[in-house]
C-alpha positions in Angstrom: 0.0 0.0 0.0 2.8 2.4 0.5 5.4 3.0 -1.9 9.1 3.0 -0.9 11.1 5.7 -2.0 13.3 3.3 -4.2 9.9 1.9 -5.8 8.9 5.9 -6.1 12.0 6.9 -8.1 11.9 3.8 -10.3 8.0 4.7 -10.8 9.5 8.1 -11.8 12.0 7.5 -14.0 9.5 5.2 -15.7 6.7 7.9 -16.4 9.2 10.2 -17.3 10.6 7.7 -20.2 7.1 7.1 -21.3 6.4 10.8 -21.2 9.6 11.2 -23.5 9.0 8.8 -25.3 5.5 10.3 -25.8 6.9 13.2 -27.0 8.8 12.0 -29.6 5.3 10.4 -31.2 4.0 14.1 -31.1 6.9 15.6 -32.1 5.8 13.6 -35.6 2.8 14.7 -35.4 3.5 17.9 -34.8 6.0 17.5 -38.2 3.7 17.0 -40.4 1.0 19.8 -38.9 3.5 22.3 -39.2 4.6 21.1 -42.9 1.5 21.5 -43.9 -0.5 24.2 -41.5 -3.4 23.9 -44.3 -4.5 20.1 -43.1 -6.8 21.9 -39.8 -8.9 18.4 -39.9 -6.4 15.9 -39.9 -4.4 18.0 -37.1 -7.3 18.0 -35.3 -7.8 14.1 -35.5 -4.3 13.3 -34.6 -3.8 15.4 -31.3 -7.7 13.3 -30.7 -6.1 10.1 -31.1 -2.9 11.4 -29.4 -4.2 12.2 -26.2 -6.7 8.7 -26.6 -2.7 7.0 -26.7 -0.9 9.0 -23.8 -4.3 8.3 -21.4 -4.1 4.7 -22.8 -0.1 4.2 -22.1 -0.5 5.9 -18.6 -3.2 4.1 -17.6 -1.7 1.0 -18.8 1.7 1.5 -16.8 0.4 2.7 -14.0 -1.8 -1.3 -13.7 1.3 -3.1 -14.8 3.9 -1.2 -12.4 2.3 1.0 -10.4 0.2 -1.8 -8.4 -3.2 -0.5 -10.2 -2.5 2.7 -8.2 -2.3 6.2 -10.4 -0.9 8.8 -8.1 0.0 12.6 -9.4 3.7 12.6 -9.6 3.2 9.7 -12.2 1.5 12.3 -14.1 4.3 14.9 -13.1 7.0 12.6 -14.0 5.1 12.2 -17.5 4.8 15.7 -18.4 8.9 16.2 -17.0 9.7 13.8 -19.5 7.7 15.5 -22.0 8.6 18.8 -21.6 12.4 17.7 -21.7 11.9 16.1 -25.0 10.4 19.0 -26.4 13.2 21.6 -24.9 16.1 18.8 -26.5 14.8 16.7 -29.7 11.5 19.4 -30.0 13.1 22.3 -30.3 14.4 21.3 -34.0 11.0 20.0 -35.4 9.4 23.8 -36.1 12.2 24.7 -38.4 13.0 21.1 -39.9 9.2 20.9 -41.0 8.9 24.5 -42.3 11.9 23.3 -44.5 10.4 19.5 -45.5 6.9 21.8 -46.5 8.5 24.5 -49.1 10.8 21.2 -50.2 7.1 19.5 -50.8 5.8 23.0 -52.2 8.5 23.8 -54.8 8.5 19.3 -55.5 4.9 19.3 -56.1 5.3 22.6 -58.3 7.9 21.1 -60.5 5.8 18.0 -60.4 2.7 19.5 -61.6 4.0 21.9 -64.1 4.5 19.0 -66.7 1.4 17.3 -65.9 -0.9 20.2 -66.6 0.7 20.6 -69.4 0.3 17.7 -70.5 -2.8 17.8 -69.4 -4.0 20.9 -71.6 -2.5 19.5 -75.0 -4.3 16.7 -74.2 -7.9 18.0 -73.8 -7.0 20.1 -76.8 -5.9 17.3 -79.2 -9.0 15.1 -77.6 -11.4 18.4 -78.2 -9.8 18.7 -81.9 -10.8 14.7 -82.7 -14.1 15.3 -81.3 -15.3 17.7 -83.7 -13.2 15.6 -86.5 -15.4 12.6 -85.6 -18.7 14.4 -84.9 -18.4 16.2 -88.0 -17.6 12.8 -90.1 -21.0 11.2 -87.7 -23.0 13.9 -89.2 -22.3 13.3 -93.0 -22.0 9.7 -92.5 -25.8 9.8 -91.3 -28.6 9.0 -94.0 -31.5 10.8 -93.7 -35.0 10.2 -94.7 -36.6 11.8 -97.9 -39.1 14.6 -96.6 -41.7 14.3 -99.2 -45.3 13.6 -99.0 -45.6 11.6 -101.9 -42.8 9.2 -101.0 -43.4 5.2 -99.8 -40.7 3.7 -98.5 -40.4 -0.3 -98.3 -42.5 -0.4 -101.3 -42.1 -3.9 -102.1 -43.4 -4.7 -98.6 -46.6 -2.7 -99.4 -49.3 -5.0 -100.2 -52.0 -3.0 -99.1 -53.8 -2.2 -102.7 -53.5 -5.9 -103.8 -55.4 -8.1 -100.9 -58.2 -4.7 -100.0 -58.5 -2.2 -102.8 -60.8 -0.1 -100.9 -58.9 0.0 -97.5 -60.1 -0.2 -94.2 -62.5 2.0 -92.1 -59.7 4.7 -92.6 -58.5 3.6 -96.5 -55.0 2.0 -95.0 -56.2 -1.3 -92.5 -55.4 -4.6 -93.7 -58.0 -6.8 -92.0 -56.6 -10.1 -90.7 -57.4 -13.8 -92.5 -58.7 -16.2 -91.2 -57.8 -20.1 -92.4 -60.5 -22.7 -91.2 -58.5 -25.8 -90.5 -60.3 -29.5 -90.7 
């Protein structure tokens, strides 16, 4: 139930590893937010799931070593080791990530130069061959004669031969009818 001061500085120097060590995972984080500072969302989500993982790991040590006790200087020792990471190893992520983000700017520029090019001779070629092709669709069509007077299928029309008169309106056929037996 009470803690010995050798089992109190072990449980120290523990918390303040994991709280280093918790550092360096937002010190990635933290990379990539200030890379690119236009990503609000995703930041957003990370530090979430961030502080989800430190509760998790101190909670977690603290039932493994700590006797399923969580006192406050665990969470002292934590935030000691944290804020020494981010005085030593933190201090050069700011201006190593503002670097790695105008790298991935000026990349990305060079990168998409070529492709939109590319991109608008392509769409004018393809726009060029469209009106080629629509233009050889329109006098490849056939169209109908427009005259009145025209029949077309004329061999097919039979109507004259089998009723002369036509039907109630001059053009039914009326249907046969073949007794069998």
């Amino acid at each position: 139930m009470f803690e010995t001061l050798e089992g109190a500085l072990e449980m120290i120097w523990l918390y303040a590893a994991a709280g280093f060590c918790l550092a360096v995972i937002y010190n990635v984080l933290r990379f990539f937010r200030l890379a690119f500072p236009k990503m609000k969302k995703a930041a957003a989500v990370s530090d979430l799931l961030f502080a989800v993982l430190a509760g998790f790991v101190l909670f977690a040590l603290s039932v493994e070593y700590g006797m399923g006790f969580f006192r406050l200087y665990y969470v002292v020792a934590a935030a000691f080791g944290f804020a020494l990471n981010m005085v030593t190893l933190g201090a050069a992520v700011p201006p190593l990530s503002r670097l790695f983000g105008k790298i991935c700017v000026w990349t990305g520029g060079k990168i998409a130069a070529p492709v939109r090019f590319l991109c608008e001779k392509a769409t004018y070629l393809c726009t060029g061959l469209l009106d080629k092709t629509s233009k050889f669709a329109e006098k490849s069509k056939k169209y109908l004669k427009n005259h009145r007077r025209v029949l077309y299928n004329i061999e097919d029309n039979k109507i004259d031969e089998v009723y002369p008169e036509g039907g109630e309106h001059r053009n039914a056929v009326k249907a046969k009818i073949r007794k069998i037996g």
